[in-house]
VMD Tcl script that draws the C-alpha trace (Angstrom):
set ca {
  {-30.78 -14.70 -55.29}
  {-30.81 -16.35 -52.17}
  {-31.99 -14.39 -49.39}
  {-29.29 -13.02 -46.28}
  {-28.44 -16.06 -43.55}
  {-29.73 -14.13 -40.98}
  {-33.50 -14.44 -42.36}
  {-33.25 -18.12 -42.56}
  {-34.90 -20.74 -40.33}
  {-32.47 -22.24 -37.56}
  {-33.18 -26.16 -39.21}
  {-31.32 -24.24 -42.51}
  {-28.25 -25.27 -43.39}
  {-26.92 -21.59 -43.42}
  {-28.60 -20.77 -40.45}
  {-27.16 -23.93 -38.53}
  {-23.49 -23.13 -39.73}
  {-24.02 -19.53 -39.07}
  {-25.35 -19.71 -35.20}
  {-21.79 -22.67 -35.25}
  {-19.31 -20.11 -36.12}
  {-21.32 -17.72 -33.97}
  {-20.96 -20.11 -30.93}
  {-17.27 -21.43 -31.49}
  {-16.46 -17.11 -31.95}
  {-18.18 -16.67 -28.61}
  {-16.07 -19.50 -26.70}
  {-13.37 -18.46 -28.75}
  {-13.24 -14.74 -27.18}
  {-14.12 -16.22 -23.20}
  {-10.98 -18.51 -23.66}
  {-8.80 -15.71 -24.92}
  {-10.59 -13.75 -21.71}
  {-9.23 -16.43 -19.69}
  {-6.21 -16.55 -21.21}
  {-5.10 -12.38 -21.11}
  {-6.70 -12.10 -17.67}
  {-3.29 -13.54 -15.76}
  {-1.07 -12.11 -17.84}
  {-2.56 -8.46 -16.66}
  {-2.42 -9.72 -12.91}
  {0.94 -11.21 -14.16}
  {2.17 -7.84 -14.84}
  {0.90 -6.25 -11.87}
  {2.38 -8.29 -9.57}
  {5.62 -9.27 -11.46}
  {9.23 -8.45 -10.12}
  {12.73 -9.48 -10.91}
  {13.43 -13.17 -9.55}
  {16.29 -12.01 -7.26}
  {14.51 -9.76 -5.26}
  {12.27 -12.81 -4.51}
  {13.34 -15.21 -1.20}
  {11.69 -18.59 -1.48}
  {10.85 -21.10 1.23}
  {13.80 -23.10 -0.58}
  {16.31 -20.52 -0.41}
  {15.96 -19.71 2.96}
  {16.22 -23.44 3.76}
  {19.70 -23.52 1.81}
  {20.83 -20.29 4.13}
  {23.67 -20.50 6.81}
  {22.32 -20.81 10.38}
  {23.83 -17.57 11.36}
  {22.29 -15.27 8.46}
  {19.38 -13.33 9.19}
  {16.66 -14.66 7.50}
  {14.60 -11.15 6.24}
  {11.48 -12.07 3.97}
  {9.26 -9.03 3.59}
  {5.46 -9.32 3.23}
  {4.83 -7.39 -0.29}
  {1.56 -5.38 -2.01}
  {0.78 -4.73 -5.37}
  {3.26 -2.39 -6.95}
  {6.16 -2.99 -4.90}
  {9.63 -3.25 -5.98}
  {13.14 -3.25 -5.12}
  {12.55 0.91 -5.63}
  {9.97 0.76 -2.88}
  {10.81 2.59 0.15}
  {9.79 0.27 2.75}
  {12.34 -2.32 1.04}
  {15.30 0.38 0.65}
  {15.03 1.20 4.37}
  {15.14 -2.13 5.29}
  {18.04 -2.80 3.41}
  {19.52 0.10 4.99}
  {19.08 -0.88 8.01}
  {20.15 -4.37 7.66}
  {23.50 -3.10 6.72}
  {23.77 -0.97 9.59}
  {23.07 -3.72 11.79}
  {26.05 -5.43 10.87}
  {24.75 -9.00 10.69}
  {24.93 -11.34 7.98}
  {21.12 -11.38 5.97}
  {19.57 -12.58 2.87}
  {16.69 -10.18 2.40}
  {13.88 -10.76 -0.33}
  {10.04 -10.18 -0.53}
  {7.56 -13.20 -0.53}
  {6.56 -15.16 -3.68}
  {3.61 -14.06 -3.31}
  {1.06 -11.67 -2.50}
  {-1.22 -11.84 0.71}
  {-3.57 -10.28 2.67}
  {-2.17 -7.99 5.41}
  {-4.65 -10.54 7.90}
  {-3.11 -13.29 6.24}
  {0.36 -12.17 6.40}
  {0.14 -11.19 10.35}
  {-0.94 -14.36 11.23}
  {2.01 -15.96 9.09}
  {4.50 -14.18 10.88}
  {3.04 -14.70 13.96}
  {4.04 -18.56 13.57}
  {7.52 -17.83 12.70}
  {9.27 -20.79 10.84}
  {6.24 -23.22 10.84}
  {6.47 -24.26 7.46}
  {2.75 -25.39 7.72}
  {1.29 -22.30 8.32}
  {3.51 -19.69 7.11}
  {4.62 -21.44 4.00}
  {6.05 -18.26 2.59}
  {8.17 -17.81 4.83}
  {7.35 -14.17 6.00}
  {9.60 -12.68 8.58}
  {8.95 -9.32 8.70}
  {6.27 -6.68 7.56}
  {5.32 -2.51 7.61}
  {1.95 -2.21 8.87}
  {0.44 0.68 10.79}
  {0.87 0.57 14.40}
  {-1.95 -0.29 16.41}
  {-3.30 -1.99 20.29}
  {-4.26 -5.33 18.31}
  {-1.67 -5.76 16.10}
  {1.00 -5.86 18.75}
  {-0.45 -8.36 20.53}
  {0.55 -10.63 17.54}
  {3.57 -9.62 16.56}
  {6.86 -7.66 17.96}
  {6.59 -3.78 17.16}
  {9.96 -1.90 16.63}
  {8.55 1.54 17.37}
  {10.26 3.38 15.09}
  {8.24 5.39 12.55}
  {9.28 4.22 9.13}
  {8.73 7.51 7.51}
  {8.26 9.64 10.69}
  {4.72 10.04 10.28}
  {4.74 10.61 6.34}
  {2.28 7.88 6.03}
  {-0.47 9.34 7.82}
  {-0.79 12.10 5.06}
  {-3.24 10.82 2.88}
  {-4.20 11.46 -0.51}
  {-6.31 9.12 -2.58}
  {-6.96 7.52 -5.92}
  {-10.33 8.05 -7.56}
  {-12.34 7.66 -10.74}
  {-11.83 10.65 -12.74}
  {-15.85 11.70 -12.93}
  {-15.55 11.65 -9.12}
  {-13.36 14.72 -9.39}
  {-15.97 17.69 -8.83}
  {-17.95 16.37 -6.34}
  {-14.42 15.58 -4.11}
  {-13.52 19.21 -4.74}
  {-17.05 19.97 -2.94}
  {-15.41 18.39 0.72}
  {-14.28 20.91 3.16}
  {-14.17 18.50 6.44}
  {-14.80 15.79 7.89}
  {-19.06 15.41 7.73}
  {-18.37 16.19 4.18}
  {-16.41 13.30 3.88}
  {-18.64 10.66 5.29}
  {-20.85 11.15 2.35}
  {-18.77 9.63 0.12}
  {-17.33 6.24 0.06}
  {-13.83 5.14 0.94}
  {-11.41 1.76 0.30}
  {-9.18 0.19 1.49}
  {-7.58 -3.25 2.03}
  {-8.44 -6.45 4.34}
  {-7.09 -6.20 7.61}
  {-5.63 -2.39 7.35}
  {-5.51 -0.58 10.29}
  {-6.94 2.55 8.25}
  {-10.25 1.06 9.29}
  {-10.28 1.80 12.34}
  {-9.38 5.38 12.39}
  {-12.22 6.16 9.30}
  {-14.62 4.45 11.73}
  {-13.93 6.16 14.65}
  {-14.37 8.81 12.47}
  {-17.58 8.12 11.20}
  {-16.66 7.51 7.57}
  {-18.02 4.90 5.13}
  {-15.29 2.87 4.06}
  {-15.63 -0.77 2.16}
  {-12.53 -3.23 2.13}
  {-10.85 -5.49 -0.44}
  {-8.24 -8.02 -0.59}
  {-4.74 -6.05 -2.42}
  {-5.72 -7.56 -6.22}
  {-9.05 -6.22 -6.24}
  {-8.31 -2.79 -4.92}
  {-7.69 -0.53 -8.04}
  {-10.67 -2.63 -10.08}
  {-12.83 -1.35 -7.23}
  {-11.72 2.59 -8.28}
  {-11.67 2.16 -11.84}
  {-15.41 0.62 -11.69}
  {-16.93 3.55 -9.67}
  {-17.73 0.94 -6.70}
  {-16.23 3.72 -4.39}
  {-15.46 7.78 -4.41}
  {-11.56 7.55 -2.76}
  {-9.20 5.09 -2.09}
  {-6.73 7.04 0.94}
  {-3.36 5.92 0.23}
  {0.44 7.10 2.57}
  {1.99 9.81 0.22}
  {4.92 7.87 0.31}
  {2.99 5.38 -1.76}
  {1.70 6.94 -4.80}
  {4.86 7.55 -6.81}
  {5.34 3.17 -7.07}
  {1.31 2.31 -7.13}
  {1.22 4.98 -10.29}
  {2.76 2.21 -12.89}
  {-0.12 -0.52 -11.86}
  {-2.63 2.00 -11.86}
  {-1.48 3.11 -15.25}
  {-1.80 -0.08 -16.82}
  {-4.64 -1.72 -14.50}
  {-7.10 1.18 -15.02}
  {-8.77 3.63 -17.29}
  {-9.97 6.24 -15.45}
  {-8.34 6.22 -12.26}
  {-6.55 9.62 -11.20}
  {-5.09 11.14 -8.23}
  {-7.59 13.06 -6.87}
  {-5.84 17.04 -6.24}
  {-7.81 18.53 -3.68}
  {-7.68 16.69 -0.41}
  {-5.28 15.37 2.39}
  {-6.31 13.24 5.19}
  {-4.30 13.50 7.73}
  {-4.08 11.49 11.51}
  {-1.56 10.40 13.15}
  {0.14 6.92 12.00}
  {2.48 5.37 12.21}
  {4.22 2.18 9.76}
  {6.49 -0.33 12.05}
  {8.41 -2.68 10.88}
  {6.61 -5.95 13.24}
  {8.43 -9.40 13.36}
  {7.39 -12.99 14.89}
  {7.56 -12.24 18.75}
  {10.00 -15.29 18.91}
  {12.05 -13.65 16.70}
  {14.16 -11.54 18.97}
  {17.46 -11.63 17.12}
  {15.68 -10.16 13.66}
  {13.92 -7.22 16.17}
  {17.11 -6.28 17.35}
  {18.89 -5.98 14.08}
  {16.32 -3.88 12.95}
  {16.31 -1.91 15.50}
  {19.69 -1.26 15.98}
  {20.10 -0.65 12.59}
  {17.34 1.79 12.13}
  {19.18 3.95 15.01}
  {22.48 4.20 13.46}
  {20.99 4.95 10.22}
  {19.00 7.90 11.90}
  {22.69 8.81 13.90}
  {24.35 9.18 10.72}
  {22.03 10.75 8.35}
  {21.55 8.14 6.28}
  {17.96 7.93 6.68}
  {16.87 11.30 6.54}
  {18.74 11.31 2.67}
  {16.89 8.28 1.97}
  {13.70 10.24 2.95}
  {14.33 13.04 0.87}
  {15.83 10.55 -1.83}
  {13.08 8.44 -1.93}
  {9.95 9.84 -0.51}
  {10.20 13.33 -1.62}
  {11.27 12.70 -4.84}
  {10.53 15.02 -7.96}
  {7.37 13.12 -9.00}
  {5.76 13.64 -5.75}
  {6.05 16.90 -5.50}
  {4.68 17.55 -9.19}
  {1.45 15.22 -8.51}
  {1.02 15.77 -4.95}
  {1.06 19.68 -4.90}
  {1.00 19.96 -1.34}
  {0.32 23.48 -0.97}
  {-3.04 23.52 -2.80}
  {-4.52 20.74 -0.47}
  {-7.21 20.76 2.33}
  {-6.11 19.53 5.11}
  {-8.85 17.07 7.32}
  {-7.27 15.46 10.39}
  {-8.87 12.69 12.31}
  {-7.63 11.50 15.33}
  {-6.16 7.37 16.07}
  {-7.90 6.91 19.23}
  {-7.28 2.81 19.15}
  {-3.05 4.06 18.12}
  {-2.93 7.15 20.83}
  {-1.43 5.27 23.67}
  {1.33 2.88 20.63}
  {2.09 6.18 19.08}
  {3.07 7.44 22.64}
  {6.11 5.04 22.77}
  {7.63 7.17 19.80}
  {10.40 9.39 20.59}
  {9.56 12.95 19.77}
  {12.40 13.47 17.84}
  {11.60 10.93 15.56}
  {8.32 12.46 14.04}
  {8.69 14.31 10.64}
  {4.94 15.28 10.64}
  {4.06 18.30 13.11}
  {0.80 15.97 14.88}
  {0.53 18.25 17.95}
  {-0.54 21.61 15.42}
  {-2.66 19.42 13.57}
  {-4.91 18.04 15.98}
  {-4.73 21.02 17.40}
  {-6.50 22.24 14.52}
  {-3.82 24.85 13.32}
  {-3.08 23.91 10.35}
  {-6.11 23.00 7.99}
  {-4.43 23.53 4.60}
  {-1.44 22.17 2.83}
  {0.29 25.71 2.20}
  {0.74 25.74 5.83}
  {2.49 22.42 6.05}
  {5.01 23.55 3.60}
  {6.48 25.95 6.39}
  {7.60 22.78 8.84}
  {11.28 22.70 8.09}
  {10.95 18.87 7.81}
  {8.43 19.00 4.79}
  {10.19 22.00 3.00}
  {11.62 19.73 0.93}
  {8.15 17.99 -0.24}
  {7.01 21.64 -1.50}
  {9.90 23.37 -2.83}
}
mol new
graphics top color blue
foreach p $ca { graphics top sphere $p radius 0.5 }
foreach p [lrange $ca 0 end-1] q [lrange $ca 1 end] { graphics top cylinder $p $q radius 0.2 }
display resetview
């Protein structure tokens, strides 16, 4: 009987065919790779045509019609908050729009500096009009704020994703030197940054497609996201990751605040919004989105507010942008918190505004 392939000499005819198929299998399976690899990224970043506004659409647009293209991240929808309010508001301003998110995803540097040239096709080839980022000194030296709180403070409560053998050691942190041992993410360009290094935290950043790879391969220990963003990032990180969970134990908390910022030159779209975003606040409109939208159901199931420690940080680069909020517009009690009265969640559940998230 001939003896097994794998004991014969390479020069064999067996062995040459069988180190052949061996190669051709290996090329075979890095193709494939190559192949399944944008259909994941695909399906992360994937969302009905129509809620999409291309360069050549907005060309085709009547000179009178608003012209609202909103920078995007991973995970976002038409469901997304950020895109119902602005829709909202749109329709309160009554002014004729076409509203859509880019074709793309970008960088929140990248995106800034494409609004900040408006309609030059050159460098904002996109066509970006308007984003949410967190207010801040530097940013509004690029771009127009409307200081307006998009979620009244919501999205400075932070709770984070996390690989799921992180778990015990993040139910270990009880304040803030606790939490500089570990690790944080988050994104190129976020204002987040800032505050976790004023803060003296450890915190590594990522452009938006590489973010949840980051958890889900250990690189980091937490990855601080706005409440009001878990319920639409759970879907990617459900079919992006293995063993990425919601971590239960911790909030971060400082004050924040998400504006809706336009191209400076863009004083017609500012106004719209803003107008719009009053009216929508006069009539109660917004306040049922909130509670619609933001505290939904899910949230309150995977968030469980009440069992949470609370670790605030202050926004010494936002304190004096934060100041131009009206009072009345904050949902999230700041002044008790950096006051250092309120250090767990169950005590948050008693603001009247937040009832709703615990209940």
């Amino acid at each position: 009987m001939e003896p097994p392939s794998e004991n014969l000499p390479a020069d064999h005819p067996h062995g040459l065919w069988t180190l052949v198929t061996t190669a051709i299998s290996i090329i075979l399976l890095l193709f494939g790779g190559l192949l399944i690899q944008p259909r994941l990224v695909e399906r992360r970043t994937r969302i009905d045509d129509q809620f999409i506004l291309t360069p050549d659409e907005v060309a085709a647009l009547p000179s009178e019609t608003l012209v609202v293209v909103l920078d995007r991240e991973d995970g976002q929808d038409q469901n997304d908050f950020k895109y119902k309010l602005l829709q909202l508001i749109l329709q309160r301003s009554e002014q004729p729009y076409a509203l859509g998110f880019s074709t793309i995803i970008q960088s929140q540097d990248e995106a800034v500096k494409a609004i900040s040239h408006g309609f030059d096709s050159q460098r904002n080839p996109m066509g970006l009009t308007v984003g949410v980022y967190g207010a801040g000194a530097a940013l509004n030296q690029h771009l127009n704020p409307i200081e307006i709180p998009v979620a009244g403070g919501v999205l400075g409560l932070r709770a984070g994703w996390t690989y799921r053998e992180e778990l015990p050691a993040l139910a270990t942190i009880q304040n803030k030197t606790d939490l500089q041992n570990i690790v944080l993410l988050q994104g190129l360009g976020w204002s987040d940054v800032e505050i976790f290094d004023a803060a003296g935290l450890r915190t590594y950043t990522a452009r938006p497609e590489e973010l949840f790879r980051l958890v889900d391969n250990r690189r980091v220990q937490l990855f601080p996201r706005g409440i009001a963003e878990l319920e639409d990032e759970e879907p990617v990180v459900r079919a992006s990751t293995s063993r990425t969970v919601l971590d239960p134990y911790l909030l971060i908390a400082y004050p924040f605040a998400g504006f809706f910022y336009v191209d400076p030159d863009n004083e017609r779209l500012a106004q719209a919004i803003r107008s719009g975003f009053e009216r929508a606040m006069e009539d109660g409109s917004y306040q049922e989105l909130i509670d619609q939208t933001v505290f939904t159901p899910w949230l309150k199931k995977h968030l469980n507010l009440a069992n949470r420690k609370v670790i605030v940080l202050n926004n010494p680069n936002a304190a004096e942008v934060l100041s131009a909020v009206h009072p009345g517009h904050w949902i999230v009690p700041w002044n008790k918190l950096l006051h250092g009265n309120m250090r767990h969640g169950e005590q948050l559940c008693t603001v009247q505004k937040l009832k709703a998230l615990c209940d």
